[in-house]
BAMIPA-669085 format. One line per 8 residues: number of its first residue (from 1); for each residue x, y, z of N, C-alpha, C. Coordinates in steps of 0.2 Angstrom, whole numbers, plus 5000, padded with zeros to 4 digits. Layout:
NUM	X,Y,Z,X,Y,Z,X,Y,Z | ...
end
This chain:
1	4987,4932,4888,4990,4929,4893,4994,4922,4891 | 5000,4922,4894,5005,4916,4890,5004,4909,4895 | 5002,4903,4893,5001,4898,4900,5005,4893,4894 | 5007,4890,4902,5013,4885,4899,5008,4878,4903 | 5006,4874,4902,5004,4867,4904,5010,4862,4905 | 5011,4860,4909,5015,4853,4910,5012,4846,4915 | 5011,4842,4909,5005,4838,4911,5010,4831,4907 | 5010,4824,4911,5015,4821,4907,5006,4815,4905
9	5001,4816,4907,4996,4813,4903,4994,4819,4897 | 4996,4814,4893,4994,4817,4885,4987,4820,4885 | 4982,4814,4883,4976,4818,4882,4974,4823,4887 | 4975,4824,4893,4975,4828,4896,4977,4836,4895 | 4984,4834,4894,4988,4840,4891,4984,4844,4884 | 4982,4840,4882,4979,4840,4874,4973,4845,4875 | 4968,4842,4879,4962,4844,4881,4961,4851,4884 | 4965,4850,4890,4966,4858,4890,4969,4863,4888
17	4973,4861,4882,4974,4867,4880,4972,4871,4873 | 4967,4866,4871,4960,4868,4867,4954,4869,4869 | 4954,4867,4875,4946,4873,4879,4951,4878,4880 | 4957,4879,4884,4960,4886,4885,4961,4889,4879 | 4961,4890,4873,4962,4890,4868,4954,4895,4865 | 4951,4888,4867,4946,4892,4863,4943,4897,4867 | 4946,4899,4874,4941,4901,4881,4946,4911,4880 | 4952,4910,4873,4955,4915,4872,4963,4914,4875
25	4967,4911,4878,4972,4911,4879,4975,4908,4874 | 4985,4909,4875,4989,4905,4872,4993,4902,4877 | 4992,4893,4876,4995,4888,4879,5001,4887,4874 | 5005,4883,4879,5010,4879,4877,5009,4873,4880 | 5011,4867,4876,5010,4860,4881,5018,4858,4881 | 5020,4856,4888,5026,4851,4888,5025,4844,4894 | 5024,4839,4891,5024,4832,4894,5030,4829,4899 | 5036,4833,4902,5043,4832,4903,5046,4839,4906
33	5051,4836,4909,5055,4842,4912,5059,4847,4906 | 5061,4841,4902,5066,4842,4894,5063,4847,4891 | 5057,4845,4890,5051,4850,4885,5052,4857,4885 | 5055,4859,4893,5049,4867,4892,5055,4869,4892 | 5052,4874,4887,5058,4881,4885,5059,4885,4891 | 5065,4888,4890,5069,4893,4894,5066,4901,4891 | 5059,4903,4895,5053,4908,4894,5051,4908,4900 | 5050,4916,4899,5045,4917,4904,5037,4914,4902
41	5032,4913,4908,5027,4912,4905,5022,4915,4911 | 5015,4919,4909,5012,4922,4915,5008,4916,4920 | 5006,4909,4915,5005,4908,4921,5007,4898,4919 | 5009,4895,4923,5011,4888,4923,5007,4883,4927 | 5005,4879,4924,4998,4872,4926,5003,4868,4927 | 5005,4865,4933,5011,4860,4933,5007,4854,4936 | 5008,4850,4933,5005,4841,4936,5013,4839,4941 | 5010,4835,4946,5011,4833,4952,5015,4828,4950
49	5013,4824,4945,5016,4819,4940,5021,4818,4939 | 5023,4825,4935,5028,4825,4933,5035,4825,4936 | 5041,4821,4935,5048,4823,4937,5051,4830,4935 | 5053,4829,4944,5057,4837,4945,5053,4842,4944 | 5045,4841,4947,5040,4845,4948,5042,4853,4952 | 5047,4848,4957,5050,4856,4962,5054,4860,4958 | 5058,4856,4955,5065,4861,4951,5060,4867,4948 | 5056,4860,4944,5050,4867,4940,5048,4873,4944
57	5046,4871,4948,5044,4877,4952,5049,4882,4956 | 5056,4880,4958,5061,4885,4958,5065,4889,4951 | 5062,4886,4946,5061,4888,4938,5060,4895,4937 | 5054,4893,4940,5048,4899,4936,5042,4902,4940 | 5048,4904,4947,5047,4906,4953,5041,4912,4952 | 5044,4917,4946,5042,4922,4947,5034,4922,4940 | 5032,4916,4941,5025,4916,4938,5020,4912,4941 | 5016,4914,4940,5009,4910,4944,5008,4902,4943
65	5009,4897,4947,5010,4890,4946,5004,4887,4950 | 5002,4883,4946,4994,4881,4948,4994,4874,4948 | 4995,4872,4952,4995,4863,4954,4990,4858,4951 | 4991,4854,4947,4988,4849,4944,4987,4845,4948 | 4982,4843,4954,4985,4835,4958,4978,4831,4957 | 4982,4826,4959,4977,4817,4958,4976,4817,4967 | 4980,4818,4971,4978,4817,4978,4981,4823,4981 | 4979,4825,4987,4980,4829,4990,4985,4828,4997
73	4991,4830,4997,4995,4826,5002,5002,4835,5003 | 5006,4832,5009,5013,4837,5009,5015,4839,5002 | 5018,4833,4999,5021,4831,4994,5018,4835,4988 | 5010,4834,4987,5009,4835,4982,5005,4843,4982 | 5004,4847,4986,5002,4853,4989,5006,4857,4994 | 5005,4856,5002,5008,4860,5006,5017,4862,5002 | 5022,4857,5002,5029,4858,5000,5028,4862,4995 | 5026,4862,4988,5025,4864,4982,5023,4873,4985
81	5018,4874,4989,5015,4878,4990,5020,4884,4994 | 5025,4879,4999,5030,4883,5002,5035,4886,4998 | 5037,4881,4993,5042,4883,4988,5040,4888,4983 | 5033,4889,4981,5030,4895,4978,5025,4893,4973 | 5021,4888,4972,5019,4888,4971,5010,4892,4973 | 5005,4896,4970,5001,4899,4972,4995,4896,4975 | 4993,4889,4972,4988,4884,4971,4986,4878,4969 | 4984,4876,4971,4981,4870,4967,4973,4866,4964
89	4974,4864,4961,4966,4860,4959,4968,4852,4958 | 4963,4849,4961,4962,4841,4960,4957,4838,4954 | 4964,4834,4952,4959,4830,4944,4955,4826,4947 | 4949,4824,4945,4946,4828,4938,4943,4835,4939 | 4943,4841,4936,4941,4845,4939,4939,4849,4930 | 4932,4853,4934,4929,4857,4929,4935,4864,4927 | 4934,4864,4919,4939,4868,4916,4937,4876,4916 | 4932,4877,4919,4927,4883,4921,4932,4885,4927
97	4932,4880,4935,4936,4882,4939,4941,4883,4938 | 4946,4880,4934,4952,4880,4931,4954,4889,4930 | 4951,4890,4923,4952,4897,4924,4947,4902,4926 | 4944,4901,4931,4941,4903,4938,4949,4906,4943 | 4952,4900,4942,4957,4902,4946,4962,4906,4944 | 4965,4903,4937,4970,4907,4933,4968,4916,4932 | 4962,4915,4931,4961,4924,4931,4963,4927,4939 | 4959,4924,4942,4961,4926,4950,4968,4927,4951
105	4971,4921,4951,4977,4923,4953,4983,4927,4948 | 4981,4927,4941,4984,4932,4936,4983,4940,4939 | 4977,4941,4940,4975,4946,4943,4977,4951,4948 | 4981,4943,4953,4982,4946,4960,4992,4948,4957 | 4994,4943,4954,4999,4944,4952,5001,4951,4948 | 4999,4953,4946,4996,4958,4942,4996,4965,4946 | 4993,4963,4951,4989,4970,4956,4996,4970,4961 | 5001,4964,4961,5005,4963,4966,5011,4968,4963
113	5013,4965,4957,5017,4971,4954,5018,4976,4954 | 5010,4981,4952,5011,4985,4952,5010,4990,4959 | 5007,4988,4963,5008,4990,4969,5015,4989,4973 | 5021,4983,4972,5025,4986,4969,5031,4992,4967 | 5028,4992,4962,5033,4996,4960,5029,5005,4960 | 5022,5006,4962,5021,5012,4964,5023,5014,4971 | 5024,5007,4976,5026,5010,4982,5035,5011,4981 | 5039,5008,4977,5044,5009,4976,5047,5018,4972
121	5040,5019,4969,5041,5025,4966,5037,5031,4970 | 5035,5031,4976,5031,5036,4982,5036,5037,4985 | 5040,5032,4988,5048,5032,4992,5050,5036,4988 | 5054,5035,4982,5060,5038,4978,5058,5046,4978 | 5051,5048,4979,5049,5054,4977,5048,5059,4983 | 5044,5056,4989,5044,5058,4995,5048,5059,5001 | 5046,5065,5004,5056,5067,5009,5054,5063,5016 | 5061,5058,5014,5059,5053,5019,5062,5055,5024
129	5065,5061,5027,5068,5066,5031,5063,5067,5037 | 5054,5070,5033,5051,5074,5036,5047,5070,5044 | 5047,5073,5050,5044,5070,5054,5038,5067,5056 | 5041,5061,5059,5033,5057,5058,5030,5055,5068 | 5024,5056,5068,5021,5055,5075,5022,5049,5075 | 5021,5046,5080,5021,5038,5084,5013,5036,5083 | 5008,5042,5086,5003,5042,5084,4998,5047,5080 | 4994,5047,5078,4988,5052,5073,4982,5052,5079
137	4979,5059,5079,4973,5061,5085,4968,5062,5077 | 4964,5059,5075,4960,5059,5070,4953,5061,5070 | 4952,5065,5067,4954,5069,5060,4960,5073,5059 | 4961,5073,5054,4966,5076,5054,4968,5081,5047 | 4967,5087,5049,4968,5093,5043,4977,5094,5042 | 4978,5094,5038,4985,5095,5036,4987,5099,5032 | 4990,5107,5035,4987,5113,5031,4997,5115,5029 | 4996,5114,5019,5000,5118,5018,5001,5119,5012
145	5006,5124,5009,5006,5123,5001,5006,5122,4997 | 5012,5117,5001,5016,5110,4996,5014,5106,4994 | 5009,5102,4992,5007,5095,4991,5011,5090,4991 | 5016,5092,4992,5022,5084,4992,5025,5085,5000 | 5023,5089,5005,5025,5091,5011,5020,5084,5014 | 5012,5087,5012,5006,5082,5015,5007,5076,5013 | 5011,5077,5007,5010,5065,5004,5017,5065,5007 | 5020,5067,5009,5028,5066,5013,5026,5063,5021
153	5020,5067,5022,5019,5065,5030,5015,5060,5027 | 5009,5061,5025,5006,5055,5024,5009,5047,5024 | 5012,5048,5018,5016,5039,5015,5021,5038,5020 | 5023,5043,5024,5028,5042,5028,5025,5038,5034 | 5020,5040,5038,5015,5038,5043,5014,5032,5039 | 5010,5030,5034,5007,5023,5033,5014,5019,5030 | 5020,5021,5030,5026,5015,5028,5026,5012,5036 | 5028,5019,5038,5030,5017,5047,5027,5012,5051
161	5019,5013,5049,5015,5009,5054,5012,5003,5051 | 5015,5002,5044,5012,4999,5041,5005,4997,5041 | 5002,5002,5037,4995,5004,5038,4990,5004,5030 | 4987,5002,5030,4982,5004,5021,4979,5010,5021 | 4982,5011,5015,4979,5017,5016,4975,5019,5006 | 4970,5024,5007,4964,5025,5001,4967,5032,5000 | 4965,5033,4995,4965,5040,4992,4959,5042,4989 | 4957,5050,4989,4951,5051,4989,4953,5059,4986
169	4951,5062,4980,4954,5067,4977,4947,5073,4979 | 4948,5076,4983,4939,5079,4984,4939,5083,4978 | 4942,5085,4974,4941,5091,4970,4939,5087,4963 | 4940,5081,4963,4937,5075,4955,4929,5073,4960 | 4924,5068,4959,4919,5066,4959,4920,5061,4964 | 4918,5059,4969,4917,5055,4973,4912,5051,4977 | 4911,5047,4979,4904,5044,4982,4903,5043,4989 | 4900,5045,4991,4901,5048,5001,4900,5040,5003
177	4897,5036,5000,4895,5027,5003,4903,5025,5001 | 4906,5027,4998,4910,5022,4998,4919,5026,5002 | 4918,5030,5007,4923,5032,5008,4926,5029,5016 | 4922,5027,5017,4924,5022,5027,4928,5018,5024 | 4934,5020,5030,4940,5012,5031,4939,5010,5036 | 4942,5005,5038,4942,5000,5043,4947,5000,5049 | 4947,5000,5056,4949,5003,5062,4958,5004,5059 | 4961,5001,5052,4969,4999,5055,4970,5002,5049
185	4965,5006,5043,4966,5008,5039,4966,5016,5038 | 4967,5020,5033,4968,5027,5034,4965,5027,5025 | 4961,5035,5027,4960,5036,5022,4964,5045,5020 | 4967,5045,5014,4969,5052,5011,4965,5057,5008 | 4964,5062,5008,4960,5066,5005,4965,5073,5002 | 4964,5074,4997,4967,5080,4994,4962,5085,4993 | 4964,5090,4992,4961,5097,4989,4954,5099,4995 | 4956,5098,4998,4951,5099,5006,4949,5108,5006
193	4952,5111,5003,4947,5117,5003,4943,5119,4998 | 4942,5116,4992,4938,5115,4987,4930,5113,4989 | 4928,5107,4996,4925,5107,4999,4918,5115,5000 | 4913,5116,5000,4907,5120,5000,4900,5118,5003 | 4898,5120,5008,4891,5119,5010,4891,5113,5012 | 4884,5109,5009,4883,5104,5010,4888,5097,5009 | 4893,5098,5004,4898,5093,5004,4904,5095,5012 | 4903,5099,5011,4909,5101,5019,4906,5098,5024
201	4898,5098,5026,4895,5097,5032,4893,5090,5030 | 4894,5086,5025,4892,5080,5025,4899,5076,5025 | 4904,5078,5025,4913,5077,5025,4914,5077,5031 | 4913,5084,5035,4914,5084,5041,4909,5079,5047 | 4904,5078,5045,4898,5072,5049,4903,5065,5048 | 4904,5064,5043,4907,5057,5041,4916,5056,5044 | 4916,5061,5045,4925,5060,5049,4923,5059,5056 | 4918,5058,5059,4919,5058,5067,4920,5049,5069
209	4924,5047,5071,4928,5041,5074,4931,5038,5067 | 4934,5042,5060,4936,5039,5057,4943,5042,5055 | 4947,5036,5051,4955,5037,5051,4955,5042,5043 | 4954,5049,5045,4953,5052,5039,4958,5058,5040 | 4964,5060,5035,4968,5064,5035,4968,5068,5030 | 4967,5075,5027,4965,5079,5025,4970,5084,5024 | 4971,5087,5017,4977,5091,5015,4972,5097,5014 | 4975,5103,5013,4972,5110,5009,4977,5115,5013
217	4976,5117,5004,4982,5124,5007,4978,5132,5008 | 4974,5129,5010,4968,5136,5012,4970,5136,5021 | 4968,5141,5023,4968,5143,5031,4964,5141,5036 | 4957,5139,5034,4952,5138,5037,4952,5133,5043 | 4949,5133,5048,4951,5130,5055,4945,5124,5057 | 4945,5118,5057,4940,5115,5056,4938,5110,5062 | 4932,5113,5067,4930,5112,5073,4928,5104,5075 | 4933,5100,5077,4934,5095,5079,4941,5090,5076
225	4943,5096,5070,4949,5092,5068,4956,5094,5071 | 4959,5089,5072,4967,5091,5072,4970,5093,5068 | 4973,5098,5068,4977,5103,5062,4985,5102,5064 | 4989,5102,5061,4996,5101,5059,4998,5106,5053 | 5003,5112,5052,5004,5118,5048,5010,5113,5046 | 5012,5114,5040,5019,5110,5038,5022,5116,5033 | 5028,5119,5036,5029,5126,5031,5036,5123,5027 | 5038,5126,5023,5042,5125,5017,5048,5127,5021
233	5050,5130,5025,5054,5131,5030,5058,5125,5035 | 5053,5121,5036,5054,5116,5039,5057,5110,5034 | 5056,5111,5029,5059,5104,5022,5063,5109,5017 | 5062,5114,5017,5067,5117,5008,5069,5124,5011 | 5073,5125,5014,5078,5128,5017,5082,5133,5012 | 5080,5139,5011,5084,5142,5005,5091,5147,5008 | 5093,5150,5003,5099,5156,5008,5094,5161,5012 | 5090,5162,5013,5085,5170,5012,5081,5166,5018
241	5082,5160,5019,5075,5156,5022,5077,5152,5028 | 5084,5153,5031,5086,5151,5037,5084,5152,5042 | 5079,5147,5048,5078,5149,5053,5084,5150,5058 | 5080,5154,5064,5084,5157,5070,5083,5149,5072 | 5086,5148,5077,5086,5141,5084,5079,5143,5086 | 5078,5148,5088,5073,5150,5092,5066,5148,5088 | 5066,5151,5081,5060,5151,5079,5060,5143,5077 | 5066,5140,5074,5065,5133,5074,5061,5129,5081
249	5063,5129,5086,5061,5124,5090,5054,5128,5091 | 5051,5131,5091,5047,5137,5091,5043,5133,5089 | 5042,5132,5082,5039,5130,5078,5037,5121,5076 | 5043,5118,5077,5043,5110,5083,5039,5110,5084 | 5037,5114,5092,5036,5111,5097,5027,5113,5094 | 5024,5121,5092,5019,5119,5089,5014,5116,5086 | 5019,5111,5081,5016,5108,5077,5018,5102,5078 | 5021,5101,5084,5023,5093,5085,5019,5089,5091
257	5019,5095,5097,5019,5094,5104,5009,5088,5104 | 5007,5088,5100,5003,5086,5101,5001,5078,5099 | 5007,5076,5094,5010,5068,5092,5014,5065,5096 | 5017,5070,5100,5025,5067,5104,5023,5068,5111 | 5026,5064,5116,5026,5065,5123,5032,5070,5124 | 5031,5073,5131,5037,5078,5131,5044,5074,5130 | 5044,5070,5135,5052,5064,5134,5053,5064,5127 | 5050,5063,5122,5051,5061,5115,5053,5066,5110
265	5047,5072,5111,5049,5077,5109,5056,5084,5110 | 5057,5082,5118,5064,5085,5122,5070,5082,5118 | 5067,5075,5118,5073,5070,5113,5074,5073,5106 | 5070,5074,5104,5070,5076,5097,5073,5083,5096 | 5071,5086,5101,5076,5094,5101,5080,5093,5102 | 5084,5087,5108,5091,5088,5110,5090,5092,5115 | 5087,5093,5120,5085,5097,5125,5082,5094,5131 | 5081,5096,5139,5078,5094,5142,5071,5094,5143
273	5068,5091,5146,5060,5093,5149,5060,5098,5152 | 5064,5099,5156,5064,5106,5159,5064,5111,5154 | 5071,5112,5150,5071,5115,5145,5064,5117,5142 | 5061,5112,5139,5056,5113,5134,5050,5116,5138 | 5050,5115,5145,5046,5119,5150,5047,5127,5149 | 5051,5129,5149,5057,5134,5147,5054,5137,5141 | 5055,5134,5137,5054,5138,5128,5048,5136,5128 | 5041,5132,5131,5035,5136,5131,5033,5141,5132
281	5034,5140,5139,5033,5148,5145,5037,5154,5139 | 5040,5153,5137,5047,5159,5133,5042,5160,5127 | 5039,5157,5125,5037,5159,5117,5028,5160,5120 | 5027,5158,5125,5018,5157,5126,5016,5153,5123 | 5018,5146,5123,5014,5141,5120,5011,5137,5124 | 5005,5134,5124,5000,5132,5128,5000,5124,5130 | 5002,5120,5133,5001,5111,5131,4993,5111,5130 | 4992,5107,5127,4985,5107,5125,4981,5099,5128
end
């Protein structure tokens, strides 16, 4: 980890940056605006002191800045803080706390990136095309071949509603204490038919009032969950694989009729509430 100090008291400057030093970091000290090199640096200790404290800090926006202060004021904290800075610590203070902090917030820094740039790489890869409900009836089984159909509805529901969401791979090793989320979060599960006996029956106990979504490309019907079929017809459309109107809206309305109100869903066909009255009665399909 690269720390840049800017401290215009010398022995200060000095001081920390041989406890940091010895504590396994590499410091650089500058006493001055003039001082510091044109580099990146992961994390910057800026004293209050120093001139053109703020430039410094629209500088070297994009690294963790850790406030040096003698008093606690706008000036010396709140503003700093608005302009991007992360934090700060009051002199005199113990060098324990110091990087107490610096970890923390390298860490968060860290965690920020790359969550990031993996949600930047879910989007790129997911068909932001596929349809998404307004709302989830929870539990929720998601039966279909494709793995990237169920992480397509998936990621797409937790973009939209901006929601947190856990991944849980049932088919690797997992620990039944630790899979509860919290009323606004969602948890994903893959490989839901790999599932057997006692692990099924203690999966299916643990999903009752929880935000638990569940993928598997097995058949099986699971009494209390909501099921949703997502067929390859519906997203990858080949010459050999083009539905009828009929069977398309057909198959709409089966797998949607239970996220969408009629008005919304009629919307979505392009058709009336009467119509869709219509093409129930027409196909036998049941409101539920």
């Amino acid at each position: 980890m690269n720390i840049l100090i800017i401290e215009n008291e010398i022995y200060l400057a000095q001081s920390m940056a041989l406890k940091l030093g010895d504590a396994g970091y590499s410091c650089e000290v500058a006493y001055d605006f003039k001082e510091i090199k044109d580099k990146y640096y992961d994390i910057v200790l800026l004293s209050t002191n120093v001139e053109n404290y703020m430039r410094i800090i629209q500088n070297h926006k994009h690294s963790v800045i850790l406030l040096l202060v003698s008093y606690v004021s706008s000036d010396t904290v709140s503003i700093p803080i608005e302009y991007g800075a992360y934090d700060y610590i009051q002199k005199p203070f113990m060098i324990e706390e110091l990087i107490r902090k610096i970890n923390y917030f390298h860490s968060f820094n860290k965690l920020k990136a790359q969550n990031t740039s993996l949600t930047s790489y879910i989007k790129s890869v997911i068909d932001t095309k596929i349809h998404i409900p307004k709302r989830i009836n929870y539990p929720l089984l998601i039966k279909t071949n494709r793995q990237i159909l169920a992480d397509s509805f998936v990621f797409n529901f937790v973009f939209s509603h901006n929601a947190n969401i856990y991944f849980t791979d049932l088919s690797s090793s997992f620990n039944f204490n630790n899979l509860l989320v919290g009323e606004n979060d969602i948890r994903y599960f893959t490989n839901f038919q790999v599932l057997k006996g006692a692990k099924l029956e203690q999966i299916m106990k643990l999903s009752k009032g929880q935000n638990f979504i569940f993928h598997t490309n097995g058949t099986m019907n699971i009494e209390g969950f909501n099921t949703i079929e997502l067929n390859d017809n519906e997203n990858s459309i080949g010459i050999n694989e083009i539905l009828t109107i009929d069977d398309y809206i057909k198959s709409i309305i089966i797998n949607w009729q239970d996220y969408y109100s009629d008005t919304d869903l009629s919307k979505k066909l392009g058709i009336s509430r009467k119509s869709l009255w219509e093409k129930r009665k027409k196909y036998g399909i049941s409101r539920k």
